[in-house]
N, C-alpha and C positions, 0 to 999 in steps of 0.2 A: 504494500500500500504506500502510497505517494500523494501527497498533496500544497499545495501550495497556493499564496497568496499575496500581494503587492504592500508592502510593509506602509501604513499608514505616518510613519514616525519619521524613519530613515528616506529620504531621497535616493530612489531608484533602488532600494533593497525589497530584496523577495524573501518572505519567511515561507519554511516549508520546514515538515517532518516527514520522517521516512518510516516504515516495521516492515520487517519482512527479507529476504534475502537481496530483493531490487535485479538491477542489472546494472552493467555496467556502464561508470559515470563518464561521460563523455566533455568535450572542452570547448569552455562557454565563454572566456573571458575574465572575469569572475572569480576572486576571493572569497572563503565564505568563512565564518565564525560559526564551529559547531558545539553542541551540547551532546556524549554520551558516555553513560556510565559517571555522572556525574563529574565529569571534565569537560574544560574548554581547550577545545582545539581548534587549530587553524587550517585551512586547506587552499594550499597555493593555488596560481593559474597554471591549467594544463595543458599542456603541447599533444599530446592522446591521448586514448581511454585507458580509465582503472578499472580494473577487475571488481566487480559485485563481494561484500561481504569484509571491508578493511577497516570498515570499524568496530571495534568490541562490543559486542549488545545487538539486540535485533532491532532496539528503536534508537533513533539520533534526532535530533533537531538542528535547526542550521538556520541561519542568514546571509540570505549570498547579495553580499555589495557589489555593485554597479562596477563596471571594467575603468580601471585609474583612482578608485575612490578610497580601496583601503590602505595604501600605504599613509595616508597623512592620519588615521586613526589609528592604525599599527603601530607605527613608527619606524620600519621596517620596507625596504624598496622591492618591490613585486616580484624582480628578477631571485630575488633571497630564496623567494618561496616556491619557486617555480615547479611543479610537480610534485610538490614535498606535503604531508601532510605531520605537523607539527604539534605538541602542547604549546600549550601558550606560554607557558610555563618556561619553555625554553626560549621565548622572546623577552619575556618580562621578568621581573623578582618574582621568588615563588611565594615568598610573601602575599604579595600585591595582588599574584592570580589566586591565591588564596579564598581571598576575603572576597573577590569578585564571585567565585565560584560560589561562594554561599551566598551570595546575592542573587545570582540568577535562581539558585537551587529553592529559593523562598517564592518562587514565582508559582501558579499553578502550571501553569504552562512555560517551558524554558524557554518557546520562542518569543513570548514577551519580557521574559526577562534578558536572552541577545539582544532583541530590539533596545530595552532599555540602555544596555550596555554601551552600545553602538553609538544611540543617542547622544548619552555623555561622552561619549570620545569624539564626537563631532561639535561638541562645546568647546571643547577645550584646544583642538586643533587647529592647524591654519586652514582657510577657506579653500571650496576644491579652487585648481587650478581653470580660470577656464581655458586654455588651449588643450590642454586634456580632453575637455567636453567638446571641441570644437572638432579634434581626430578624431574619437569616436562617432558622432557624427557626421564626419565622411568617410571613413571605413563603412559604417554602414550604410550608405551611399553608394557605394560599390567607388568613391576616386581613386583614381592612380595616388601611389604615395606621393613621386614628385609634385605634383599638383598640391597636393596637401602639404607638403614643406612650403611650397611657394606662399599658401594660402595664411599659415600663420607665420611668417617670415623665420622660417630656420634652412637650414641646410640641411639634407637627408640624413648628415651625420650625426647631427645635431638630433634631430629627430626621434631616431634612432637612439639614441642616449637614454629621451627625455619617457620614450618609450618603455625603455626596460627595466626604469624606476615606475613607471605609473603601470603598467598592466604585465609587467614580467617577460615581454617578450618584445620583439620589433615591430613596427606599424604592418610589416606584411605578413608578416604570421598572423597579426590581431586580425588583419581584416578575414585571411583566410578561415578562423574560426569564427568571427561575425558571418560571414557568409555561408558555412557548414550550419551554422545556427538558421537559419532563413531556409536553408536548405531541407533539413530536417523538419521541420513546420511545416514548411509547405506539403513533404511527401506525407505525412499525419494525415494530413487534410486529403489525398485521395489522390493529388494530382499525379497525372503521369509525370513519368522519371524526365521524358524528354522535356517536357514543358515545368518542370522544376527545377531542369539545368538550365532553362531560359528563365525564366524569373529569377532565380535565383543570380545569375550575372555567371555562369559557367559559358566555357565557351560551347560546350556541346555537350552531352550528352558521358561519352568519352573522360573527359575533363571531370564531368561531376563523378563519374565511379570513380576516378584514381584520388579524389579527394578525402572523399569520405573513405575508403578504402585507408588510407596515407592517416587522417587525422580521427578517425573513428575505429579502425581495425575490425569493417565489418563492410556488407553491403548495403545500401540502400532498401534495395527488397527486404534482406533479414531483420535490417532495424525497423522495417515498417511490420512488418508481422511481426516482432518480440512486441511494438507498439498495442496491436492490436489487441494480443494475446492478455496483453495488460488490460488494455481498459476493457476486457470480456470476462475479469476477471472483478471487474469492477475497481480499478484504480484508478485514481482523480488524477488525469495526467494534463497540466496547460505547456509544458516544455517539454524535452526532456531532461532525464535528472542531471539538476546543476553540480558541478565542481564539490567533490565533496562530500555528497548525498550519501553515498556507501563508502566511505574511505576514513583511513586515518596513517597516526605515526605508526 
């Protein structure tokens, strides 16, 4: 079981809980702050899928921040985390995740109590960048990166830097997982594969199997029937599962 919802508190964060063995978590962009076993762990951006079943416990809860958003709440640069699933414990004084810990754990729900978490570490932090918000926004766009260097006056190299402190990896990686993401929705929804390597900004058909193939470790078809098989099974699916969802240290 899988479910999930648009964080009322946090900007652009999605609360969600998982039970169950899941499937395998795929790459979203996306930092997430999880809850299990009564710990708080962290779950890097992922470059491919993790294996179903890496966090201890059959239930977890999570809040998965917005691509570029959690290193100024971390305090910790995205590339740190990159595929890594951590205790927080090991970012922070274990003091400090201590006392947090029994914070969230007084909530009835731990996703309200991440969310609150979250909240206060966006108080206290410095304001998002907006050139950050302006990349992501034309990644998902499908722009060429040069174009997008141009746009917020850097240089690719630059870019590229500024990239791998804010979402862990470079603009062209990001985009090619914003684009797998769009990709993946769309095939949910029914569409044929041809016509979702066209919407989706693939050059053909071709193109979109080696991707997903390359950045998912599966096919298209198979992830739409393990889809299916899901919500026949009755699980609340509006994505699929974010960074994190089944994972841990």
């Amino acid at each position: 079981m899988y479910e999930e919802a648009p964080s009322t508190v946090v900007a652009g964060a999605v609360l969600w809980r998982a039970e169950g063995p899941g499937q395998a978590v795929l790459p979203d962009g996306c930092i997430d702050l999880l809850w299990a076993r009564g710990r708080l762990l962290v779950a890097g951006p992922d470059t491919g899928p993790h294996p179903a079943g890496e966090v201890p416990g059959r239930a977890v809860a999570g809040l998965r921040l917005a691509p570029g958003t959690a290193p100024a709440l971390l305090g910790v640069p995205a590339h740190a985390l990159r595929d890594l699933r951590v205790d927080l414990a090991d970012l922070w004084p274990e003091r400090r995740v201590r006392i947090l810990a029994e914070r969230v754990a007084g909530y009835g729900d731990p996703r309200a109590g991440l969310e609150a978490l979250a909240d206060s570490l966006a108080a206290v932090a410095a304001p998002p960048d907006p050139l950050i918000e302006r990349v992501v926004a034309a990644l998902r766009a499908g722009r060429p990166v040069a174009g997008i260097a141009d746009a917020v006056g850097l240089g690719e190299r630059q870019l590229r830097r500024r990239s791998l402190d804010a979402f862990g990896y470079g603009p062209r990686t990001l985009g090619r997982v914003l684009r797998l993401q769009r990709a993946l929705t769309l095939a949910r929804s029914g569409l044929p594969q041809a016509e979702v390597a066209h919407a989706a900004g693939y050059a053909d058909q071709p193109h979109l199997a080696r991707e997903v193939r390359a950045l998912a470790g599966t096919t298209l078809g198979a992830y739409r029937a393990a889809s299916e098989a899901s919500a026949s099974d009755g699980a609340k699916r509006e994505t699929s599962q974010p960074s994190g969802s089944r994972t841990t240290a």
